[in-house]
C-alpha positions, 0 to 999 in steps of 0.5 A, a space after each residue: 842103920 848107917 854106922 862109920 867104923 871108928 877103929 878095928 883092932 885085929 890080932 895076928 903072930 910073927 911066928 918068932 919071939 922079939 927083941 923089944 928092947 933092942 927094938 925100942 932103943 933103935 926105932 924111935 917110934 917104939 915104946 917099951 916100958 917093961 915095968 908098966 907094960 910086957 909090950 912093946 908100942 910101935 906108933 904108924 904114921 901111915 896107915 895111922 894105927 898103934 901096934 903092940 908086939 909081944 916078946 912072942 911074937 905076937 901083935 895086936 894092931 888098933 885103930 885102923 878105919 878099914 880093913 886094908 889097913 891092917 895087912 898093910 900095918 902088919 908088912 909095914 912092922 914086920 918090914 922095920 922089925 926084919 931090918 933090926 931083927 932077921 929071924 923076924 919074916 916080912 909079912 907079905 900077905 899077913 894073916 890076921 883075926 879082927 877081934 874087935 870092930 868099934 863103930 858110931 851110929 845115930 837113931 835120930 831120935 832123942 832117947 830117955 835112958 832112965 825109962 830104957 834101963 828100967 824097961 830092959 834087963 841088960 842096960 846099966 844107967 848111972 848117971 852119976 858116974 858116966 852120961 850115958 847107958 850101956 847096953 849089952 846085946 848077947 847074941 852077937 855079943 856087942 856092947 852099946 853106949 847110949 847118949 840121950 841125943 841117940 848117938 852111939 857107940 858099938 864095940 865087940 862085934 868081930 865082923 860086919 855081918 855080927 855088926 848089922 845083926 847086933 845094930 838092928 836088934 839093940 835099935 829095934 829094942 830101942 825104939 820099942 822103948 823109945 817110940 819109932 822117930 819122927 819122920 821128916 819128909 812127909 812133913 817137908 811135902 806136905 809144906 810143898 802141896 801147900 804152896 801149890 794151892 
């Protein structure tokens, strides 16, 4: 199944604590709200990625579309922090842990989410509340949305093989439900054969 990673979020420390209300008074790109939030937010134009830092020094740095995007956004912080705050290292070659992957798929096929939710035991559907179903797959641990239209949402998986693991056992379980969709291309080459005669 073909799936686009729509935003990774990835964990990584400073190593040192940081001044975040000197951070927010002197870049105009970080937000610190103490009172709402312990974290600071520090905005990337590029990579486009949100970065939160905690007093600690630890940072938490989300929406990156790839991997490479993350020890670059961690230097590229770690470089603006270091010019305000010495004791803070430029991070050359960051270490990091991805602790969430959020991708999209499509099972091209239309699902009924009531008969899903009634036929498997870890999908929740109301309806009222929320248009589409959740499905929680518990080995790799992953949380699926579900649209009637077979578009989906995965979120949980912290690496690409857990990823594909996850995908191909929630869409086989899916499709048992569901039935297998329907195959195009036999159909268009049998359209073909008869233009033929």
């Amino acid at each position: 199944m073909k799936y686009t990673i729509v935003n990774i979020v990835a964990s990584a420390n400073l190593n040192t604590n940081i001044d975040l209300y000197n951070l927010a008074i002197t870049i105009p790109s970080v937000e610190y709200e103490p009172e709402q939030f312990p974290g600071a937010i520090l905005k990337l134009k590029e990579p486009k990625v949100s970065m939160l830092l905690f007093k600690n020094g630890k940072v938490i740095c989300s929406g990156a579309s790839s991997e490479a995007q993350i020890p670059q956004a961690i230097y590229k912080a770690s470089k603006m922090i270091h010019e305000i705050q010495k004791s803070v290292k430029v991070q050359k070659n960051a270490e990091y842990t991805v602790v969430n992957l959020v991708t999209t798929a499509n099972l091209k096929m239309n699902l009924d989410l009531f008969k899903t939710a009634m036929e498997l035991d870890n999908v929740e559907y109301e309806p009222e509340q929320f248009p589409g179903a959740i499905l929680r797959v518990h080995d790799p641990k992953l949380t699926l949305l579900l649209f009637k239209n077979g578009k989906l949402i995965c979120a949980g998986a912290k690496n690409e093989t857990l990823l594909k693991k996850g995908l191909k056992k929630a869409a086989a379980m899916i499709k048992a439900i569901n039935g297998e969709p329907e195959k195009e291309k036999p159909v268009a080459k049998a359209k073909k054969a008869d233009k033929k005669k």
